[in-house]
LUMPAPA-552667 format. One record per atom (N, C-alpha, C): residue in three letters; x, y, z. Coordinates in Angstrom, 3 decimals. Layout:
residues N
atom residuo Ala&u X&v Y&w Z
...
***
This chain:
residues 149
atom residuo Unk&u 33.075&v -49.082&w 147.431
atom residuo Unk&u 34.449&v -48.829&w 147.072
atom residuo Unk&u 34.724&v -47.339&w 147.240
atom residuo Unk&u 35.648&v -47.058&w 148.022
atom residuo Unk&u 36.155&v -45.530&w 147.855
atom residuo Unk&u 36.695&v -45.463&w 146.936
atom residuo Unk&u 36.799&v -43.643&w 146.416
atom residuo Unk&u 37.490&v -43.335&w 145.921
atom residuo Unk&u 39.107&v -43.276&w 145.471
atom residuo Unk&u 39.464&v -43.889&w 146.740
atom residuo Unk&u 41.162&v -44.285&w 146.736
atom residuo Unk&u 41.313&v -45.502&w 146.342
atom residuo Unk&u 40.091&v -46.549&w 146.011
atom residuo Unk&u 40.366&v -47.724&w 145.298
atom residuo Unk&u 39.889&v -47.759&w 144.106
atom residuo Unk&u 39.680&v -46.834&w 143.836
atom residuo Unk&u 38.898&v -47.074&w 141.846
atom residuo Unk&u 40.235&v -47.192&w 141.244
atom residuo Unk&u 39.804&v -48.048&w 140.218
atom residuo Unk&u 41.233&v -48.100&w 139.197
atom residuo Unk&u 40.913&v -47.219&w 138.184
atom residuo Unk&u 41.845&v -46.881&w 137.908
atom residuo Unk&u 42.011&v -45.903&w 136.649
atom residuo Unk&u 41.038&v -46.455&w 135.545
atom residuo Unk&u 40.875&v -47.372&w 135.171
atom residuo Unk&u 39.748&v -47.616&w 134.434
atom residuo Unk&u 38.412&v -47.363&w 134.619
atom residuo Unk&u 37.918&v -47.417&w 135.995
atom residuo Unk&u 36.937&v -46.939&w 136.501
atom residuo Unk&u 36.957&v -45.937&w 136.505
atom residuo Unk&u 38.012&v -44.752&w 136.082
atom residuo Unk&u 37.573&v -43.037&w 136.517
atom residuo Unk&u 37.584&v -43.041&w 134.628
atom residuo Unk&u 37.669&v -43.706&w 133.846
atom residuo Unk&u 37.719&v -42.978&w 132.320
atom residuo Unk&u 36.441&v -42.560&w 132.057
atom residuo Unk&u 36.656&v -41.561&w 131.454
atom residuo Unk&u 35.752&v -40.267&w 130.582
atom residuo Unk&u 35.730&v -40.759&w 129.199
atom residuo Unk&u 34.490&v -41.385&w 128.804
atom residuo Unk&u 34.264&v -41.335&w 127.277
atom residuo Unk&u 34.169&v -39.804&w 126.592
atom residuo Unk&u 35.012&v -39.332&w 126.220
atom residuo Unk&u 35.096&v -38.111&w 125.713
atom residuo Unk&u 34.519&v -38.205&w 124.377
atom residuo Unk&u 33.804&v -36.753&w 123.799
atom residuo Unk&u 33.122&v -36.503&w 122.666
atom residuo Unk&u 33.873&v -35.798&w 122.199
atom residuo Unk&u 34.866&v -35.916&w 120.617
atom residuo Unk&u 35.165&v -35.302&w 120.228
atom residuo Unk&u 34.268&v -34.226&w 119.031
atom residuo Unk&u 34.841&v -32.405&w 119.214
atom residuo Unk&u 34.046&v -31.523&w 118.693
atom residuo Unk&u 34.982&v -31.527&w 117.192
atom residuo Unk&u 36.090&v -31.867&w 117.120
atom residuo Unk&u 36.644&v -31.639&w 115.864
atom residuo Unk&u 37.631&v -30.208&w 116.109
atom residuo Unk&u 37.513&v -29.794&w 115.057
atom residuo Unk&u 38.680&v -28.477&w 115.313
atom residuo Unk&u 39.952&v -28.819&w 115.277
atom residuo Unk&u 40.705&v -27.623&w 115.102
atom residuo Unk&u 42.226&v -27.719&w 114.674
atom residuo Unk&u 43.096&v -26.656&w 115.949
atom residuo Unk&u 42.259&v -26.821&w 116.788
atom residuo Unk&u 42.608&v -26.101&w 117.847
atom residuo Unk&u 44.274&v -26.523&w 118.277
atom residuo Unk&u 45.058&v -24.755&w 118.525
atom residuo Unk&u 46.175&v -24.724&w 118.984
atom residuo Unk&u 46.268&v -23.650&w 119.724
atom residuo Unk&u 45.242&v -23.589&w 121.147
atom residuo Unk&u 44.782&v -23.596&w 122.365
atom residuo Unk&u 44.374&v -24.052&w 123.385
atom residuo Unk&u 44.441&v -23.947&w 124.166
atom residuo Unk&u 43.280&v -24.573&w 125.169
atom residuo Unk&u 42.100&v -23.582&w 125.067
atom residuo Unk&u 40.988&v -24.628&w 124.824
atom residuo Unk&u 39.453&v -23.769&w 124.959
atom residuo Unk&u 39.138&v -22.684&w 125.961
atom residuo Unk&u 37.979&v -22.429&w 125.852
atom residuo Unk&u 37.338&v -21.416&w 127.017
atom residuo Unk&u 36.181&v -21.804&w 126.771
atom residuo Unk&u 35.264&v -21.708&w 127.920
atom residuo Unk&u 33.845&v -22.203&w 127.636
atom residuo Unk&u 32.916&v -21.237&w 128.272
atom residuo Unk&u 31.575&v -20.749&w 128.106
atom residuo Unk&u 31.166&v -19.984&w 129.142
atom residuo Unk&u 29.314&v -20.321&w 128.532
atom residuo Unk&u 28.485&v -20.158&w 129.858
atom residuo Unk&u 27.634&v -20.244&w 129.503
atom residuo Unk&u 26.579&v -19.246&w 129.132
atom residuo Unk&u 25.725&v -18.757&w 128.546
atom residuo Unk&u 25.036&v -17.705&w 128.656
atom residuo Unk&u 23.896&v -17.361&w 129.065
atom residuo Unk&u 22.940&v -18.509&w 128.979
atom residuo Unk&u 21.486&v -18.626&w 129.242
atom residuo Unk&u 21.423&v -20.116&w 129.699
atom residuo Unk&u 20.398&v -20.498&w 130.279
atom residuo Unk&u 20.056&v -22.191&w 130.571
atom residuo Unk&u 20.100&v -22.920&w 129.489
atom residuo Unk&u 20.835&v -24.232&w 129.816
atom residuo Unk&u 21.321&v -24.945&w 128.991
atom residuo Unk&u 21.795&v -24.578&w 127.424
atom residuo Unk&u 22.459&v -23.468&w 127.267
atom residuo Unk&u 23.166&v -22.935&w 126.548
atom residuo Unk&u 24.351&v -22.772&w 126.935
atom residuo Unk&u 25.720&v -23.058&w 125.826
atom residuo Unk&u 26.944&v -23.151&w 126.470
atom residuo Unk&u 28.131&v -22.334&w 124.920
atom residuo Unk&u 28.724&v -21.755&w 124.926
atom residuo Unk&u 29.975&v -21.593&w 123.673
atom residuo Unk&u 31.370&v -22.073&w 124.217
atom residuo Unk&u 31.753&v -22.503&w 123.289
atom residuo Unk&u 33.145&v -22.850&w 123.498
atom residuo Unk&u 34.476&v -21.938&w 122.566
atom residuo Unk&u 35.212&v -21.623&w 123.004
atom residuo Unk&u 36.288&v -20.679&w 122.032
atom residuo Unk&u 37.764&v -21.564&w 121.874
atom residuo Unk&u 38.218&v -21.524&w 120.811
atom residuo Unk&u 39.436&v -21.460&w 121.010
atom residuo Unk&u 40.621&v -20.997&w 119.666
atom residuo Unk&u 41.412&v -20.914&w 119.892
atom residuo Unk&u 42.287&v -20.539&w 118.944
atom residuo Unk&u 42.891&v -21.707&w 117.635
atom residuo Unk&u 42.497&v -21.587&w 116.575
atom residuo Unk&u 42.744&v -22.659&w 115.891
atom residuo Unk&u 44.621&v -22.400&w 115.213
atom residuo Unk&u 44.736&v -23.372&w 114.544
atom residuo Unk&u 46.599&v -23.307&w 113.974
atom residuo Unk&u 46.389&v -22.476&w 113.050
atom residuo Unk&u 45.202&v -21.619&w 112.216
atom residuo Unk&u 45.448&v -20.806&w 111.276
atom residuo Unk&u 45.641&v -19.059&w 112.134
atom residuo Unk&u 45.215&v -19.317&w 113.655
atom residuo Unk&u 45.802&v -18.296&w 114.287
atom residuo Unk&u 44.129&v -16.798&w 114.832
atom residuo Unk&u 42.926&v -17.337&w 114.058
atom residuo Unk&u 41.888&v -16.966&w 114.542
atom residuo Unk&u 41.087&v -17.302&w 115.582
atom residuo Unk&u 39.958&v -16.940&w 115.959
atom residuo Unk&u 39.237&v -17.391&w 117.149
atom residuo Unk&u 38.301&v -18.446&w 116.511
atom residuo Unk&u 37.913&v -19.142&w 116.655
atom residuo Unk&u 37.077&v -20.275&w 116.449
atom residuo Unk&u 35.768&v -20.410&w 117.425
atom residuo Unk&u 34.112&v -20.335&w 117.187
atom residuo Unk&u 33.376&v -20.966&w 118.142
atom residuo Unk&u 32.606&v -21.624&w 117.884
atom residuo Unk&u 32.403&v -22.773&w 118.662
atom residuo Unk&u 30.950&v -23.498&w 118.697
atom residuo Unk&u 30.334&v -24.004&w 119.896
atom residuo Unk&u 28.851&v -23.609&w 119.501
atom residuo Unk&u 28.000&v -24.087&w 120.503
atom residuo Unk&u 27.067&v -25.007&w 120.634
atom residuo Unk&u 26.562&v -25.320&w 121.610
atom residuo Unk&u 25.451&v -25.607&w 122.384
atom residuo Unk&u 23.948&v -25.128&w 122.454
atom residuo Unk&u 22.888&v -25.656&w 122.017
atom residuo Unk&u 21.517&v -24.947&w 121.993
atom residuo Unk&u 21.193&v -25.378&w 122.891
atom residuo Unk&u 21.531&v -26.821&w 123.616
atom residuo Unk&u 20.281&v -27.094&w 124.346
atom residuo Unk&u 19.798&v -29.079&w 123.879
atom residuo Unk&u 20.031&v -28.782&w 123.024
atom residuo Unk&u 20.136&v -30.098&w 122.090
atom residuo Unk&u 21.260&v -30.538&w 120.813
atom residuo Unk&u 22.154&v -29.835&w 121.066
atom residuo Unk&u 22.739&v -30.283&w 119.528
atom residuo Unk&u 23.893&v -29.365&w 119.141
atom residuo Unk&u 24.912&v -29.855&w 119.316
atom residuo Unk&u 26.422&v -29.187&w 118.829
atom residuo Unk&u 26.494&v -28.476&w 117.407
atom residuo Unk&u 26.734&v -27.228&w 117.319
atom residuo Unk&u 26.299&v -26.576&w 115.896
atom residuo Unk&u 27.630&v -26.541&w 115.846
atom residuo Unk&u 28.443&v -26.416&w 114.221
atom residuo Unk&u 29.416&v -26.023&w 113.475
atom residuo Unk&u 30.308&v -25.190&w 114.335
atom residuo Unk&u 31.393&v -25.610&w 113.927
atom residuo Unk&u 33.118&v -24.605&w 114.225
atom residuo Unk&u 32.894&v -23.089&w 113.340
atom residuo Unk&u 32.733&v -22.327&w 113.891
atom residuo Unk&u 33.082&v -21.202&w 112.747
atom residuo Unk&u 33.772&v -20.079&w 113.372
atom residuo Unk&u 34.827&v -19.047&w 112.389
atom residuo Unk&u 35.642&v -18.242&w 112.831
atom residuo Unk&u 34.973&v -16.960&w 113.238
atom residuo Unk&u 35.588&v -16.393&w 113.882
atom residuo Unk&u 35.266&v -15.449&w 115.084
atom residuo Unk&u 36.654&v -14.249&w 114.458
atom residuo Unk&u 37.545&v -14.557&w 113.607
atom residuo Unk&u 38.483&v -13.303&w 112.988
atom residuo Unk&u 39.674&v -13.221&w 114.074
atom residuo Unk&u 40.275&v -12.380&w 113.891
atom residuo Unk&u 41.550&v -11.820&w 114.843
atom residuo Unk&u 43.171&v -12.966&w 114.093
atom residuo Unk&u 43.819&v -12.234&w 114.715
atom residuo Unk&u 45.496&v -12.565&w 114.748
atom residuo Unk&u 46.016&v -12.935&w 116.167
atom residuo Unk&u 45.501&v -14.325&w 116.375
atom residuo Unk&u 45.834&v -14.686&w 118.232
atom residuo Unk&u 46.713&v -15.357&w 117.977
atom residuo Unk&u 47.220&v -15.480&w 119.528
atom residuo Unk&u 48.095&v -16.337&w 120.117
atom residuo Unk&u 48.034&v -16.691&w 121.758
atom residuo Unk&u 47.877&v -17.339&w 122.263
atom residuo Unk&u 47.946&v -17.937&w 123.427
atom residuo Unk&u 46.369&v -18.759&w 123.595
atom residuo Unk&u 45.701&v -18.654&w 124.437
atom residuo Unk&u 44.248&v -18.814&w 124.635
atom residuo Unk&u 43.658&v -18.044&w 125.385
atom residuo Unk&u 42.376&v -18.100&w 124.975
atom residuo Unk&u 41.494&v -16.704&w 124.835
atom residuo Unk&u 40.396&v -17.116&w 126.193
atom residuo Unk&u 40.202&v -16.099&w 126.742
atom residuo Unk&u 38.924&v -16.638&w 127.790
atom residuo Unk&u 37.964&v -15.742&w 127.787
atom residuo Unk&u 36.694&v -16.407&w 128.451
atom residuo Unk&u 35.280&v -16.000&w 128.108
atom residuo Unk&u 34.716&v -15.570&w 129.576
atom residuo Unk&u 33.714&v -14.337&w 129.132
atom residuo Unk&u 32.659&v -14.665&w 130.135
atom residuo Unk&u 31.499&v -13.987&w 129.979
atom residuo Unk&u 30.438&v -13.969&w 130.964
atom residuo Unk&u 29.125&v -13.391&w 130.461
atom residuo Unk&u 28.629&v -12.833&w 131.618
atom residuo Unk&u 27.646&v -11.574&w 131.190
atom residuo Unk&u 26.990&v -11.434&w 132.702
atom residuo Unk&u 24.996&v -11.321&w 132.225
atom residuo Unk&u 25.274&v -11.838&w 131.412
atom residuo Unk&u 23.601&v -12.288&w 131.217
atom residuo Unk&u 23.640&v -12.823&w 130.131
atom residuo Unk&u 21.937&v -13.396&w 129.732
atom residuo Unk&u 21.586&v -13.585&w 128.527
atom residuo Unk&u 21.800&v -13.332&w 127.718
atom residuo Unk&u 22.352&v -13.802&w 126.599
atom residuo Unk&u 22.865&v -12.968&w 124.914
atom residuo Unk&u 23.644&v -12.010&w 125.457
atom residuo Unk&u 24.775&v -12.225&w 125.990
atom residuo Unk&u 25.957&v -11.670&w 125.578
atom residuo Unk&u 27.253&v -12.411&w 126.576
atom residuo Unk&u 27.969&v -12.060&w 125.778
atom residuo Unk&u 29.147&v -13.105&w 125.750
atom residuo Unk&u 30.791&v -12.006&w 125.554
atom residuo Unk&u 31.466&v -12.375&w 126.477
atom residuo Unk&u 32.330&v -11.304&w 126.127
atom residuo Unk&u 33.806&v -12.347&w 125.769
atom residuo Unk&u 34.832&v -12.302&w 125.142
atom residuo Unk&u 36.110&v -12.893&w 124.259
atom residuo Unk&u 37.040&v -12.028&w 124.704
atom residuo Unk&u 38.396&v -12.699&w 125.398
atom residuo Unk&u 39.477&v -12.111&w 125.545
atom residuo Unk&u 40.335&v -12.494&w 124.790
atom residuo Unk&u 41.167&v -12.479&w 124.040
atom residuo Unk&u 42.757&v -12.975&w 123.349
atom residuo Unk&u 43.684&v -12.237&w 123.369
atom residuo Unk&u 45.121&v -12.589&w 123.266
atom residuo Unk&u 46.590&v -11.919&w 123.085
atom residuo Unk&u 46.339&v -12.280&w 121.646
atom residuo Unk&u 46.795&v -11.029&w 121.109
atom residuo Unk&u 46.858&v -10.912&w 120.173
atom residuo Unk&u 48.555&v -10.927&w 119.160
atom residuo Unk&u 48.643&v -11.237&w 118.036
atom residuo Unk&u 50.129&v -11.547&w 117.860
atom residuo Unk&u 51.024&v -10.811&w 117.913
atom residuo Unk&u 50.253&v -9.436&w 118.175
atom residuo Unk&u 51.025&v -8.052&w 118.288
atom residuo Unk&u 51.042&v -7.553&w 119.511
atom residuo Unk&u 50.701&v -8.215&w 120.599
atom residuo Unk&u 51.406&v -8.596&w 121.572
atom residuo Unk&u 49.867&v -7.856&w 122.697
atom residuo Unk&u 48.865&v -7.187&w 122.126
atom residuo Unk&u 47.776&v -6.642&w 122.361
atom residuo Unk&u 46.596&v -7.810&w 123.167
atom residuo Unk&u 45.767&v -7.014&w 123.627
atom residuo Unk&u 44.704&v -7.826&w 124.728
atom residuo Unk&u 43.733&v -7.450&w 123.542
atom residuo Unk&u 43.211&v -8.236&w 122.855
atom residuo Unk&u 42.173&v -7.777&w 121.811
atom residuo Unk&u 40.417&v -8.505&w 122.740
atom residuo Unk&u 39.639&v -7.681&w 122.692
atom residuo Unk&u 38.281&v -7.763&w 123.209
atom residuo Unk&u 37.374&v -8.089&w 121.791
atom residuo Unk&u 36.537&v -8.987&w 121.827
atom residuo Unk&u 35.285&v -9.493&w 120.816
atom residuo Unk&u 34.202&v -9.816&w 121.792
atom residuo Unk&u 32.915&v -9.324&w 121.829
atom residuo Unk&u 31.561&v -9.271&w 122.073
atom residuo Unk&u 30.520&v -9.799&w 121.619
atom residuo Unk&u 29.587&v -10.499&w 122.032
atom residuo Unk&u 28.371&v -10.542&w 121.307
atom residuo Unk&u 27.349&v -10.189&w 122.219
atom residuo Unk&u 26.081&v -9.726&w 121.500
atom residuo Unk&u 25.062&v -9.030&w 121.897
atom residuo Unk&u 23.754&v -9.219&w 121.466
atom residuo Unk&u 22.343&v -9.257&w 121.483
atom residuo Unk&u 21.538&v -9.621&w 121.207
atom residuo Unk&u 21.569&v -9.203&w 119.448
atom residuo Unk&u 22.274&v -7.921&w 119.431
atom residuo Unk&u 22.015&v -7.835&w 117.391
atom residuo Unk&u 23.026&v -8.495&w 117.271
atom residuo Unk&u 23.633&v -9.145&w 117.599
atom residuo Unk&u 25.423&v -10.117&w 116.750
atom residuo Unk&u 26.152&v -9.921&w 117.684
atom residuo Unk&u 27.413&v -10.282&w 116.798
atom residuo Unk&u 29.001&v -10.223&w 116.999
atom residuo Unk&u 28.653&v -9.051&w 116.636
atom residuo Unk&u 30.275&v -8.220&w 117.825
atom residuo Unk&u 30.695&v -6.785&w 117.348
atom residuo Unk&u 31.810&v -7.057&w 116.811
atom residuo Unk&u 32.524&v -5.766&w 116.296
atom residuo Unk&u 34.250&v -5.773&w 116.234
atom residuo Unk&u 35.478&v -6.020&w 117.145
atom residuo Unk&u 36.092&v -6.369&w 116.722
atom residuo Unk&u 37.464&v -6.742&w 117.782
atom residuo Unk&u 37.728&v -5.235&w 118.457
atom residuo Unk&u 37.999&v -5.264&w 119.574
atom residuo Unk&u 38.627&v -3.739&w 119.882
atom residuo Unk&u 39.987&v -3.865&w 120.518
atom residuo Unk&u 40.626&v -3.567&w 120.471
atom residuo Unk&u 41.603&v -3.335&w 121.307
atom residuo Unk&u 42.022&v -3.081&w 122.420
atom residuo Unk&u 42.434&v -3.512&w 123.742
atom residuo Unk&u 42.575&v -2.922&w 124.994
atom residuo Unk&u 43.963&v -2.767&w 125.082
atom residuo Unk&u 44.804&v -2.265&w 124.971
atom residuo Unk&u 46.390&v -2.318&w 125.008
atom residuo Unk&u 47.427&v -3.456&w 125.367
atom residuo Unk&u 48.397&v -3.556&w 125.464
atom residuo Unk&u 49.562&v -4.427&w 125.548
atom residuo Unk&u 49.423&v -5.086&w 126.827
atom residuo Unk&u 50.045&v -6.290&w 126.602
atom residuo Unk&u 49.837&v -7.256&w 127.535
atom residuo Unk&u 50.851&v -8.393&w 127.737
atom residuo Unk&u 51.757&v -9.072&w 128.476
atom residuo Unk&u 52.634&v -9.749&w 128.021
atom residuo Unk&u 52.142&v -11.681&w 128.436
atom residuo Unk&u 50.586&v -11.808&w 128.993
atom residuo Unk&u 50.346&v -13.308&w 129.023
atom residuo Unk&u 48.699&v -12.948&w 128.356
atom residuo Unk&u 48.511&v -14.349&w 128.498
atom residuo Unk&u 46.919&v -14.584&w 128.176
atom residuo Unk&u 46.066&v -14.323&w 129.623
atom residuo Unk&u 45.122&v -13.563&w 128.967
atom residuo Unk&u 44.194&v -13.118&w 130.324
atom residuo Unk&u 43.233&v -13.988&w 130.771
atom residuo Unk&u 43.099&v -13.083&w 131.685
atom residuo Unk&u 41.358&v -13.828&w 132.190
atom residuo Unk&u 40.882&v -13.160&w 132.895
atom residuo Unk&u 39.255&v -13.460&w 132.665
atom residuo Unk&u 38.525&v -12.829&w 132.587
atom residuo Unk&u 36.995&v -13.036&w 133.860
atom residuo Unk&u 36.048&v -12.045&w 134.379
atom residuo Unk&u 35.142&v -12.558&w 135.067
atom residuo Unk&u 34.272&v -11.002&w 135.102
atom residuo Unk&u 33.068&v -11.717&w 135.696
atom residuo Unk&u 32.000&v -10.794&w 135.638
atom residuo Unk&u 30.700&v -11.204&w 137.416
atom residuo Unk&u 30.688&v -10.037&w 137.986
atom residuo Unk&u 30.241&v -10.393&w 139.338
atom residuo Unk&u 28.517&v -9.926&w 138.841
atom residuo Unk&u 27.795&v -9.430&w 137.808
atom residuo Unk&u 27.186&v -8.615&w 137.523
atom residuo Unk&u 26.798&v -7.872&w 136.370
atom residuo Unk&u 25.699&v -7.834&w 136.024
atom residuo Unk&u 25.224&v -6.912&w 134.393
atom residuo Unk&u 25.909&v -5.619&w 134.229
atom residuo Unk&u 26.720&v -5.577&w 133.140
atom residuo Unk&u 27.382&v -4.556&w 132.876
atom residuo Unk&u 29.145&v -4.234&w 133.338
atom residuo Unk&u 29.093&v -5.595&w 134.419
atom residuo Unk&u 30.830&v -5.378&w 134.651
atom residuo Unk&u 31.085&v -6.457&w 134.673
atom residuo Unk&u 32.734&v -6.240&w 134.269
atom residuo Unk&u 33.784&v -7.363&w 133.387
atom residuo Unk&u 34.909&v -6.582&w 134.132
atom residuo Unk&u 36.230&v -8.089&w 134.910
atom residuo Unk&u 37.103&v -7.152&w 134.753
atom residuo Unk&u 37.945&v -8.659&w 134.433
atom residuo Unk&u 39.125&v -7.790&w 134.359
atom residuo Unk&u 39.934&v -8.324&w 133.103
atom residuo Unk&u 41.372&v -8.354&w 133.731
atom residuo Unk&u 41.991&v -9.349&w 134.105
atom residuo Unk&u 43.578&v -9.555&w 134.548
atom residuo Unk&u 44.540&v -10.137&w 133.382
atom residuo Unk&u 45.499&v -9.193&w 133.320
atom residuo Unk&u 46.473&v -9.899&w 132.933
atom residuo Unk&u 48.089&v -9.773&w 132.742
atom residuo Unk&u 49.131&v -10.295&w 132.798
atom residuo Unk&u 50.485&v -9.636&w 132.924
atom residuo Unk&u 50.783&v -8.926&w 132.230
atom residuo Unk&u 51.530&v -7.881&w 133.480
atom residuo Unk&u 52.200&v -6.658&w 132.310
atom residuo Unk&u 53.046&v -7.101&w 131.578
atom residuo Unk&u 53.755&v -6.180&w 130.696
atom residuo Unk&u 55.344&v -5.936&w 130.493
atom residuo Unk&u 56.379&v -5.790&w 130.949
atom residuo Unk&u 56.075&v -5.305&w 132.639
atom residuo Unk&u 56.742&v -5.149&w 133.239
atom residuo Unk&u 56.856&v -5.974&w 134.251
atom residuo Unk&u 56.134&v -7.047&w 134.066
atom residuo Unk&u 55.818&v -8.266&w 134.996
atom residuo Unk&u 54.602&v -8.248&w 136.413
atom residuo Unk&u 54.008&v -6.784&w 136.219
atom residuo Unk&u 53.323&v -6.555&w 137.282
atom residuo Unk&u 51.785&v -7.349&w 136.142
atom residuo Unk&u 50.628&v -7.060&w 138.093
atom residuo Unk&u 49.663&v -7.960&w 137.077
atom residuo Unk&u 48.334&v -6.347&w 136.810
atom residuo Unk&u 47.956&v -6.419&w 135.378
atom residuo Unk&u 47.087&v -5.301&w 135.128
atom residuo Unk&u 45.594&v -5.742&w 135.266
atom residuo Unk&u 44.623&v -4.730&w 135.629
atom residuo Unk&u 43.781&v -5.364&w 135.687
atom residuo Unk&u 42.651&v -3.777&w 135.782
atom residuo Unk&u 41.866&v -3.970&w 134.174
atom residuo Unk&u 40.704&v -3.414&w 133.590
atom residuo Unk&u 39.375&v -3.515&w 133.854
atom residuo Unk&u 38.663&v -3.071&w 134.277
atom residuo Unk&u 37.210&v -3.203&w 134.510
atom residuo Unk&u 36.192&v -2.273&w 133.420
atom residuo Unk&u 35.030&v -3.030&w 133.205
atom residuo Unk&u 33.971&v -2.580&w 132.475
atom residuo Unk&u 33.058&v -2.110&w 133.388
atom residuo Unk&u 32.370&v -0.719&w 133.034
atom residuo Unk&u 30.959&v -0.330&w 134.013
atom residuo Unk&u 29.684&v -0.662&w 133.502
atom residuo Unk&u 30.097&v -0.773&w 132.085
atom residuo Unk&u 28.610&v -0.452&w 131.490
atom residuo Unk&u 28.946&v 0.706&w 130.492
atom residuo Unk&u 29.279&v 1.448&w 130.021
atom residuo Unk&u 30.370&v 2.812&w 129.501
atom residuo Unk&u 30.940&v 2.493&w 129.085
atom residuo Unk&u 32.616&v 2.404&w 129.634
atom residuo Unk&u 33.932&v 2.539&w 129.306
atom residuo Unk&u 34.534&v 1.960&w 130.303
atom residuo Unk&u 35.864&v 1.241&w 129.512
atom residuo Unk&u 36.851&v 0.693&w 130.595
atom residuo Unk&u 37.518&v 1.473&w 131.531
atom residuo Unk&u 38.184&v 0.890&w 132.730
atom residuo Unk&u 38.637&v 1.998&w 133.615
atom residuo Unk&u 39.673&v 1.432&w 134.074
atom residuo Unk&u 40.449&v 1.784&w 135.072
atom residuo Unk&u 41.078&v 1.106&w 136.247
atom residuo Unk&u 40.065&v 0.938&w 137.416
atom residuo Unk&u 39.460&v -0.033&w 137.899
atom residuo Unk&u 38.987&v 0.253&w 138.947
atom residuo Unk&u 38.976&v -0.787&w 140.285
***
């Protein structure tokens, strides 16, 4: 049977529900083999994550901030994980994790959509997203400090 004759019943996805009060669309990213996090913005307006070991879906827990839209992820190695969100103050807020933890939220300035995010490489991240002025901005990490680049 091709694909142009399956019935719609034949393409359903038994989906696993994770729970959550999510009022986002997720972000998912992986970090290491068969390790996976998932993010998203719940209705009380914080970041929310849970993961993946390898065997076994661990707990929803908050991640902090004042979001709005949905937040995206990415990684450029093992144990670490980088978090984008719009923030309600209209801000690109950045959250990290790293082999000692979670860091603090930081701030990257104003932004007028939800970003996104990618990494070609250890130590760089760059970061798109609409201006204010409708043009599109776009931040890069070296390893240091953010730049234009």
């Amino acid at each position: 049977m091709t694909a142009a004759n399956r019935t719609t019943e034949e393409r359903r996805v038994n989906w696993e529900s994770l729970g959550g009060s999510l009022a986002s669309t997720p972000a998912v990213v992986s970090w290491a083999g068969n390790e996976m996090q998932v993010f998203a913005i719940f209705a009380d307006g914080q970041l929310w994550s849970r993961y993946w070991d390898g065997a076994a879906w661990h707990e929803w827990h908050p991640q902090g901030g004042e979001l709005t839209g949905s937040p995206t992820a990415c990684t450029w190695g093992a144990d670490r994980i980088d978090v984008f969100a719009r923030g309600v103050d209209g801000g690109l807020w950045h959250l990290w994790y790293e082999a000692n933890g979670w860091q603090r939220w930081e701030s990257l300035g104003q932004v007028a959509s939800d970003p996104a995010a990618s990494s070609w490489g250890r130590d760089r991240i760059d970061v798109f997203a609409l201006g204010t002025d409708g043009d599109l901005l776009h931040a890069a990490w070296d390893g240091k400090s953010w730049s234009v680049a």
